[in-house]
Backbone as numpy.savetxt, mean C-alpha at the origin, in Angstrom:
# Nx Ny Nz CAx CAy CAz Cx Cy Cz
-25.26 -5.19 3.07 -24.15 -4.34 2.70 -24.73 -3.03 2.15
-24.35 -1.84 2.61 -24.59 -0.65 2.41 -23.94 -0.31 0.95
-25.04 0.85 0.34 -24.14 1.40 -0.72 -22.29 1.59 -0.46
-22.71 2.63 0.82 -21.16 3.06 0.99 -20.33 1.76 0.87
-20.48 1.00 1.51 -19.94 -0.39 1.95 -19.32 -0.49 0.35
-20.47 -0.90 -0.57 -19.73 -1.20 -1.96 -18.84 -0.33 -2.59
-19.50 1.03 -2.57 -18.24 1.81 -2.72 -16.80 1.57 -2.59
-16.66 2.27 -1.34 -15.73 1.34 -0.46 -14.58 -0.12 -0.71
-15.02 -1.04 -0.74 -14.48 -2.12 -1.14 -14.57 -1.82 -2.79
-14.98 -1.76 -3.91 -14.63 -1.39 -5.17 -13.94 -0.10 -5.25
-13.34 0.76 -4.04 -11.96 1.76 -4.35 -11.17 1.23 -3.62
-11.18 0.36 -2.86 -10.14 -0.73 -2.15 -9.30 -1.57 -2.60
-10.37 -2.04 -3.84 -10.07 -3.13 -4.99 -9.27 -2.57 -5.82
-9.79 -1.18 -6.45 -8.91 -0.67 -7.50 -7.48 -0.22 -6.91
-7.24 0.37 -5.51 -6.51 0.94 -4.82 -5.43 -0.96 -4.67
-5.67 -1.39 -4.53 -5.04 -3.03 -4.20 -4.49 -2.94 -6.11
-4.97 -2.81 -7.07 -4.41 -3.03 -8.12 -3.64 -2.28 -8.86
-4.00 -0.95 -8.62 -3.02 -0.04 -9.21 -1.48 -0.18 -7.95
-2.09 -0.31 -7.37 -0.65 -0.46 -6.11 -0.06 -1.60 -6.21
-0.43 -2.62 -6.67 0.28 -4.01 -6.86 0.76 -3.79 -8.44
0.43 -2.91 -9.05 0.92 -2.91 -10.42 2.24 -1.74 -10.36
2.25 -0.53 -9.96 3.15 -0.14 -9.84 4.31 -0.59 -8.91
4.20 -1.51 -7.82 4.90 -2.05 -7.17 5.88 -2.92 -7.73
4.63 -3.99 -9.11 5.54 -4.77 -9.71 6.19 -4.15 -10.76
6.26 -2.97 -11.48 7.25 -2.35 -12.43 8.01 -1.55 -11.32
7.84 -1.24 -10.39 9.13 -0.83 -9.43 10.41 -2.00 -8.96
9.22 -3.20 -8.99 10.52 -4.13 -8.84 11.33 -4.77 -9.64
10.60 -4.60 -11.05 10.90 -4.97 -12.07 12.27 -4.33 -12.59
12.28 -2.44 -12.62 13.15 -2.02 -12.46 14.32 -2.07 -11.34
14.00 -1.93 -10.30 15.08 -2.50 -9.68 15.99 -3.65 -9.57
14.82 -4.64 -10.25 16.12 -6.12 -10.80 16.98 -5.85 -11.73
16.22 -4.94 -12.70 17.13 -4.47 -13.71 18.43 -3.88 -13.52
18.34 -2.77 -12.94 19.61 -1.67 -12.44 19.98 -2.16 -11.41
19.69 -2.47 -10.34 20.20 -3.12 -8.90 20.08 -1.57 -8.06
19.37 -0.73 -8.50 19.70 0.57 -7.71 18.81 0.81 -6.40
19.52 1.07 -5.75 18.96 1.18 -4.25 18.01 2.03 -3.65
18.08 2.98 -5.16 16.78 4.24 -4.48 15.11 3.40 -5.13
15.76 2.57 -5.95 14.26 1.94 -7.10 13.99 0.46 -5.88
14.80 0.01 -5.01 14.63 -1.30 -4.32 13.81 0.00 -2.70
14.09 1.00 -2.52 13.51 1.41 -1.40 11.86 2.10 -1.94
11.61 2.51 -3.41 10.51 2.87 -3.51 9.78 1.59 -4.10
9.84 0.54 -4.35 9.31 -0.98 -4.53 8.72 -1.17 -3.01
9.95 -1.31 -1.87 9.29 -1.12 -0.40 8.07 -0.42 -0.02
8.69 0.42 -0.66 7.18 1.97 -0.19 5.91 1.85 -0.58
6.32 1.52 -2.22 5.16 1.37 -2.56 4.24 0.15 -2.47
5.09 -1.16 -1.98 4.65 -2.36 -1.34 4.10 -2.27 0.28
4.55 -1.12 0.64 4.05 -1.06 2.21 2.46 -0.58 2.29
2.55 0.83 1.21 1.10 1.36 1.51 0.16 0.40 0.77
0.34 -0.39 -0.20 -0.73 -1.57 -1.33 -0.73 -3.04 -0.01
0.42 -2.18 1.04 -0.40 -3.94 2.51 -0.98 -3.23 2.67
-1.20 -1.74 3.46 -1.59 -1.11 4.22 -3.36 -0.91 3.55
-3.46 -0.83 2.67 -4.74 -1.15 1.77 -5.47 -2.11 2.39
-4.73 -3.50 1.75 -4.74 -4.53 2.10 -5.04 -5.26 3.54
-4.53 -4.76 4.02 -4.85 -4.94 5.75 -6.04 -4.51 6.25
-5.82 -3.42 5.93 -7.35 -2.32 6.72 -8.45 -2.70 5.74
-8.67 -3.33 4.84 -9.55 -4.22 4.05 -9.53 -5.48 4.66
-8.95 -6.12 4.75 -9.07 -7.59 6.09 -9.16 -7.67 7.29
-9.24 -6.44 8.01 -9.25 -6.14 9.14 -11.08 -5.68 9.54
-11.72 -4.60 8.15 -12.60 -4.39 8.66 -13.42 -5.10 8.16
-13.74 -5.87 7.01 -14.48 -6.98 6.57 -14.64 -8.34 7.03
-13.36 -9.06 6.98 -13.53 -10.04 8.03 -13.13 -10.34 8.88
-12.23 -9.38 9.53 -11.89 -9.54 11.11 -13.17 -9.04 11.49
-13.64 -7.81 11.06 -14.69 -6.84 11.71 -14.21 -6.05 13.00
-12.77 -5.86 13.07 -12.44 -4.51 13.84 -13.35 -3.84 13.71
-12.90 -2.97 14.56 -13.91 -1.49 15.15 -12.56 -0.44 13.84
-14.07 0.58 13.31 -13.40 1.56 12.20 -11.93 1.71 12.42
-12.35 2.49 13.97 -10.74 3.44 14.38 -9.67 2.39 14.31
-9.83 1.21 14.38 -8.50 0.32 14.48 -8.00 0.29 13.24
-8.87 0.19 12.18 -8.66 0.20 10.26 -8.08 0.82 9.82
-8.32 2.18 10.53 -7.84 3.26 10.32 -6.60 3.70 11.00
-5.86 3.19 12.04 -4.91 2.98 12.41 -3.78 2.52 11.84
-4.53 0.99 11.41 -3.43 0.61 10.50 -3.50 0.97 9.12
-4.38 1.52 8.75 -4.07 1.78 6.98 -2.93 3.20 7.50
-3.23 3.87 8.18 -2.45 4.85 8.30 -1.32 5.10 8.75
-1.13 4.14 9.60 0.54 3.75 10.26 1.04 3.10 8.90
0.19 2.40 8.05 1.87 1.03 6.97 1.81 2.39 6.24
0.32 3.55 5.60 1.12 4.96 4.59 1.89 5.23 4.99
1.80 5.44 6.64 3.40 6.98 6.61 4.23 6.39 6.68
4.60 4.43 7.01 6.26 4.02 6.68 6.18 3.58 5.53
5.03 3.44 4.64 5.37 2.90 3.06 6.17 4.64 2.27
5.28 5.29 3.25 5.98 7.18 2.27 6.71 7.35 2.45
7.26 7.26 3.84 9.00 7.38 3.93 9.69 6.72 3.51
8.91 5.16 3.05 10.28 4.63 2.29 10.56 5.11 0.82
9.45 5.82 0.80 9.11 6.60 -0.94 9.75 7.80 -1.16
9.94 8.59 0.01 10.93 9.74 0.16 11.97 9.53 0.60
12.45 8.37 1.02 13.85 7.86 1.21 14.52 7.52 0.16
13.49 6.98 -1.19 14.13 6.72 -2.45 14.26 7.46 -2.86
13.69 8.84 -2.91 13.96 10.16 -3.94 15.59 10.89 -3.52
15.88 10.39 -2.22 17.40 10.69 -1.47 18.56 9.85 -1.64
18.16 8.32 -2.14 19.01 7.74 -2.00 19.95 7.07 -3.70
20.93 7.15 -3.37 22.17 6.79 -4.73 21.72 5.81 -5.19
């Protein structure tokens, strides 16, 4: 395992925890209020903390090829963001 390599997976790790932590006080609030813009940014912000998540299981022990990792970390951001800018729109 390469330096980068560790790098890498220890900002993956932190990136997996700060995203699973704000996810769970997003949902936390939304049980609270029932409000629909706080249940679509819980989504969002649960989409991009898979999207982490994935492209970390994908290139470690699936061992995809980079560009595929990078595919999917980048396809679940831009529908975890829209569901994040869908909450800043919605009642």
């Amino acid at each position: 395992m390469t330096h980068v390599t560790t790098v890498v997976i220890a900002l993956k790790t932190l990136t997996l925890a700060l995203g699973g932590l704000i996810t769970f006080f997003a949902f936390k609030a939304y049980r609270r209020t029932g409000s629909p813009a706080l249940r679509a940014l819980t989504i969002g912000f649960g989409i991009v903390t898979l999207g982490a998540l994935l492209a970390g299981v994908a290139d470690q022990a699936l061992h995809l090829r980079r560009s595929t990792v990078l595919v999917i970390e980048s396809a679940l951001s831009a529908v975890g963001f829209a569901a994040i800018a869908y909450s800043l729109y919605a009642d």
